[in-house]
KETI-691620 format. One record per residue (C-alpha): x, y, z. Coordinates in nm, 4 decimals. Example, Ala and Ser with C-alpha at 12.3 -4.5 7.8 and 13.67 -1.06 7.14 Angstrom:
BEGIN
((1.2300,-0.4500,0.7800))
((1.3670,-0.1060,0.7140))
This chain:
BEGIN
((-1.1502,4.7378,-0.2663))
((-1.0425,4.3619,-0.2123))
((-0.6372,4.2912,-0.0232))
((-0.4353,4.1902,-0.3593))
((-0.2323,4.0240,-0.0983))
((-0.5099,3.7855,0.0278))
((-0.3971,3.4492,-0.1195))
((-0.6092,3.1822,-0.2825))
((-0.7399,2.8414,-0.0983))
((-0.4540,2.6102,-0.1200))
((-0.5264,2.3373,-0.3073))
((-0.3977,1.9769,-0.1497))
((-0.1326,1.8208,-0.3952))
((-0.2451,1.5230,-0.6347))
((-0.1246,1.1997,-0.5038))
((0.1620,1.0416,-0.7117))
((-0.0299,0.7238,-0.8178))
((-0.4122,0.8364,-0.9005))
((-0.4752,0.4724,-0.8057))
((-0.4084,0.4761,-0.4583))
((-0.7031,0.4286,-0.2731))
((-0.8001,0.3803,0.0802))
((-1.0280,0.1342,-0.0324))
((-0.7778,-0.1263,0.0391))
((-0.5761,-0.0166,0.3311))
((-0.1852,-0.1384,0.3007))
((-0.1666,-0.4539,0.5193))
((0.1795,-0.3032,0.6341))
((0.1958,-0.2602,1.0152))
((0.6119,-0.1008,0.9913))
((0.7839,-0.4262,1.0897))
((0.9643,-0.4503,0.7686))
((1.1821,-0.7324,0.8115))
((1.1959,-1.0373,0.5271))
((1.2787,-1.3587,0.6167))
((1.5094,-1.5835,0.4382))
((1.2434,-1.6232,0.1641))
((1.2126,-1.2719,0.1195))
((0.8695,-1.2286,0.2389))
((0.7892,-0.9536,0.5263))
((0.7985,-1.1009,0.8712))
((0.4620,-0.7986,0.9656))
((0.2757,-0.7751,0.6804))
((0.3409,-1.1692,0.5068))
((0.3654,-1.0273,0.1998))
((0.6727,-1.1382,-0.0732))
((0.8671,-0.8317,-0.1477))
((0.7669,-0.8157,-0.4960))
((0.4025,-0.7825,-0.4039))
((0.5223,-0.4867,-0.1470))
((0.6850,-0.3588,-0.4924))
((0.3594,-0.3944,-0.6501))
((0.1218,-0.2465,-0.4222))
((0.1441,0.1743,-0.5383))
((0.0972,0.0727,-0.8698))
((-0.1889,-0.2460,-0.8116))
((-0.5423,-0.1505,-0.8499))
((-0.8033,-0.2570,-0.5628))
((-0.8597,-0.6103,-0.7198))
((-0.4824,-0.6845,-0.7200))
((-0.4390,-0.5259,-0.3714))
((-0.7489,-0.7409,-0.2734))
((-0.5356,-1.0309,-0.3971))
((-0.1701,-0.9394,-0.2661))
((-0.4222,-0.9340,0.0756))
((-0.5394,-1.2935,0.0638))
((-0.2871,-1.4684,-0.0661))
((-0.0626,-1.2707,0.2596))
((-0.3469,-1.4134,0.4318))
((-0.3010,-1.7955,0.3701))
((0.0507,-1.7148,0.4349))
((0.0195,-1.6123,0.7626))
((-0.2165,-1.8900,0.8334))
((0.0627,-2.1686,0.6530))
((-0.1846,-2.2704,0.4197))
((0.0925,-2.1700,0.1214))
((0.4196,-2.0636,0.0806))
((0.6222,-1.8300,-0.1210))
C-alpha cells in the first residue's frame, strides 16, 4: 500500500512576466546610480527603458541593448 503522506514533485512557480527570457540577459551589472539625465551610470540605460525591460519582448530588449550601447560609447545621448 503506497505512504498517503508521500507528497507530490513540487512544481517550480510560473514567472510573473511569461515574457521574460534569458534570451536577452538584463545588461544590469547592480550599480544603479542615474546621472543627472536620469540614465544608469552601470548599465547606460534611461530609466524608462529599465522600466520597460520585464514587460519588453526580446526585439525591444535587443533594442534597449544597443541603443545603451552607443551610449556608453558617446555616439548618442539621452
Amino acid at each position: 500500500m503506497a505512504d498517503s503522506t508521500a507528497s507530490a514533485p513540487v512544481k517550480p512557480a510560473k514567472p510573473l512576466f511569461s515574457n521574460v527570457s534569458p534570451a536577452v540577459p538584463s545588461p544590469c551589472i547592480s550599480v544603479c546610480r542615474l546621472d543627472e539625465q536620469k540614465v544608469c551610470l552601470g548599465c547606460w540605460r534611461p530609466v524608462e527603458a529599465i522600466r520597460e525591460w520585464r514587460s519588453a519582448d526580446d526585439h525591444r530588449r535587443r533594442q534597449i541593448c544597443a541603443e545603451a550601447e552607443q551610449r556608453r560609447l558617446g555616439l548618442t545621448r539621452t
